[in-house]
C-alpha positions in Angstrom: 22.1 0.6 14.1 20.8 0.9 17.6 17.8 3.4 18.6 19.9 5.6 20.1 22.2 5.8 17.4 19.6 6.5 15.1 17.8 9.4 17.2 21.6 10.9 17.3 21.6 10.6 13.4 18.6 11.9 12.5 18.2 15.2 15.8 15.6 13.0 17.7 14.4 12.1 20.4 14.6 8.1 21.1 10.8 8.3 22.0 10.2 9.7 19.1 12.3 7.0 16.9 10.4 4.4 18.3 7.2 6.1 18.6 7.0 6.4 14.5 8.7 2.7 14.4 5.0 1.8 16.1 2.9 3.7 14.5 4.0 2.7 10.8 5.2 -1.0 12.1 4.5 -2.3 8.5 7.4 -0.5 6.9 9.6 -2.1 9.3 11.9 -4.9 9.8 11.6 -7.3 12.5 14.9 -6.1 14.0 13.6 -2.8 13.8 10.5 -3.9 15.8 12.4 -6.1 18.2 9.9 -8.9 17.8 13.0 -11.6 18.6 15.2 -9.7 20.1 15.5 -7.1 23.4 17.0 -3.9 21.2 16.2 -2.7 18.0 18.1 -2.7 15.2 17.3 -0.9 12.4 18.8 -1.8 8.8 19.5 0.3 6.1 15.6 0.4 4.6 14.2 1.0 7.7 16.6 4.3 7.9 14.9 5.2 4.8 11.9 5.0 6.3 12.0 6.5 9.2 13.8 9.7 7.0 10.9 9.6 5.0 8.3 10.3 8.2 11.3 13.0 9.2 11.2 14.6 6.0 7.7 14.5 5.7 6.6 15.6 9.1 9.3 18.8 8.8 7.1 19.7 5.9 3.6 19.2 8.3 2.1 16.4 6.2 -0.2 14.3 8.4 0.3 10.9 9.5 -2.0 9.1 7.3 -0.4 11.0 4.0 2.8 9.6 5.1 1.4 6.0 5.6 -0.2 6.4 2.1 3.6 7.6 0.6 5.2 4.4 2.5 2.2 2.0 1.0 3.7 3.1 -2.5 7.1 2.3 -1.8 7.9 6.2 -1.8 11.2 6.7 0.3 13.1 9.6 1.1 17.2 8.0 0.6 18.4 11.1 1.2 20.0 10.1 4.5 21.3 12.8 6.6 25.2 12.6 6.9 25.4 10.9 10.3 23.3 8.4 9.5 25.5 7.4 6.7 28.3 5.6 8.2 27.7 1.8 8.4 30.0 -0.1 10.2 30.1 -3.8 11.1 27.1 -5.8 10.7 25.1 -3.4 9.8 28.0 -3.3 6.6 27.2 -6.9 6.4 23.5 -6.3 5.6 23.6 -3.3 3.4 25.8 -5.4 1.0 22.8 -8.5 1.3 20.4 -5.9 0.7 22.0 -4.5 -2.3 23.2 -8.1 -3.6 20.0 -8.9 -3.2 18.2 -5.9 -5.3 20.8 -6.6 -7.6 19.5 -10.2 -8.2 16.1 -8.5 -8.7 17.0 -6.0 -10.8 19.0 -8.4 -12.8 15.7 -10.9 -13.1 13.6 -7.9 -14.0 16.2 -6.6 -16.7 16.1 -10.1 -18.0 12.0 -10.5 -18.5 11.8 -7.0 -19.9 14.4 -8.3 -22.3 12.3 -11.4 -23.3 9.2 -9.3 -22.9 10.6 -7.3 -26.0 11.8 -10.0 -27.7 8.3 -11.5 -27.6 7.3 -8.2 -29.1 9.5 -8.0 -31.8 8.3 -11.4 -32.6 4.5 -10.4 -32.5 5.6 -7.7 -34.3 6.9 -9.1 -37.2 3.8 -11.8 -37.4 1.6 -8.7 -37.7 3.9 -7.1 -40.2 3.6 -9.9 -42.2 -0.5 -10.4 -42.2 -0.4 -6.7 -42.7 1.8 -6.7 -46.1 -0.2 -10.3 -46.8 -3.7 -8.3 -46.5 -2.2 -5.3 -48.7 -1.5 -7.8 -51.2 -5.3 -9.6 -50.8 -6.4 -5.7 -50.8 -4.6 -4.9 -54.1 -6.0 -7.9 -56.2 -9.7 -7.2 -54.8 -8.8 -3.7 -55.6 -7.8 -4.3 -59.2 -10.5 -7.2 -59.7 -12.9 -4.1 -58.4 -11.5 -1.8 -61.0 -11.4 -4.2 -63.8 -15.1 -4.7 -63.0 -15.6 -0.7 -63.2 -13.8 -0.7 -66.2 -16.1 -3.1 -67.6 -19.1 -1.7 -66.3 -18.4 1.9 -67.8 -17.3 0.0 -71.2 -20.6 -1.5 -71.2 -22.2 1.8 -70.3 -20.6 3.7 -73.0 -21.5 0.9 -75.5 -25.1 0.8 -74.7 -25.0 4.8 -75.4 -23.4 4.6 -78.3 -26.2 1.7 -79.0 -29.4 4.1 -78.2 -27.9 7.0 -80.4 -27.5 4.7 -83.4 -31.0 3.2 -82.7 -32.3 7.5 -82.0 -30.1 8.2 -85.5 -31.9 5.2 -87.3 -35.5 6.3 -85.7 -34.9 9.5 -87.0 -34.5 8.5 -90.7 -37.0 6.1 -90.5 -39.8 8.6 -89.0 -38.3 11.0 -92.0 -39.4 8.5 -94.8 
């Protein structure tokens, strides 16, 4: 889409089309920015930049807000309706752009898919060390309480020991 097709779309000026293609010249593509050629031509992302400095200047944010919001990939795709039609080339590119967001989406659908897989494997492996460590934990455990067991056993027969040895004390200090 040619800059004067694009001012029509979006209410503005040319000037003004080309003046924010300029002064955010990183968003850009380099048909957009004429670097190879004599006339612009703006693809379908740079329309959704260049909405995104219209929407955001309509609502008074300042020029380095908006070149923060562009840094982070923020754009507005809520095209107005004349900017909507895409004819010819332009149709051409759109479907290459999409194709190709497709593939990328498709690539990131497939390592998030490994990526859980992976997990689900870690997963497991920690499952198992954990039920492994319960099982290490339960004989300390009862090797623990057999050793209490015998300790108090041992207690309680030493008691019983010192009251036979008191009783025995007791009758002898009575003779």
């Amino acid at each position: 889409m040619k800059t004067g097709q694009v001012a029509i779309a979006f209410r503005r000026d040319g000037k003004t089309i080309r003046d924010w293609t300029n002064r955010y010249k990183e968003f850009f593509s380099k048909t957009a920015l004429a670097e190879d050629e004599h006339q612009r031509d703006y693809v379908l992302s740079d329309l959704y930049v260049l909405n995104t400095i219209r929407s955001e200047r309509v609502a008074n944010s300042d020029w380095e807000l908006i070149r923060a919001k562009l840094h982070d990939d923020y754009r507005d795709q809520n095209l107005p309706p004349a900017a909507k039609n895409i004819e010819g080339e332009q149709a051409v590119t759109v479907y290459v752009e999409m194709r190709e967001m497709q593939t990328k989406i498709d690539t990131l659908e497939q390592r998030l898919q490994d990526q859980i897989r992976e997990s689900e494997i870690r997963i497991e492996a920690l499952q198992a060390q954990v039920e492994k460590e319960r099982e290490i934990g339960e004989r300390n455990r009862r090797e623990v309480e057999r050793r209490l067991e015998d300790e108090i056993r041992g207690r309680a027969e030493a008691e019983v020991e010192l009251r036979i040895l008191k009783r025995q004390m007791e009758k002898g200090s009575d003779k």
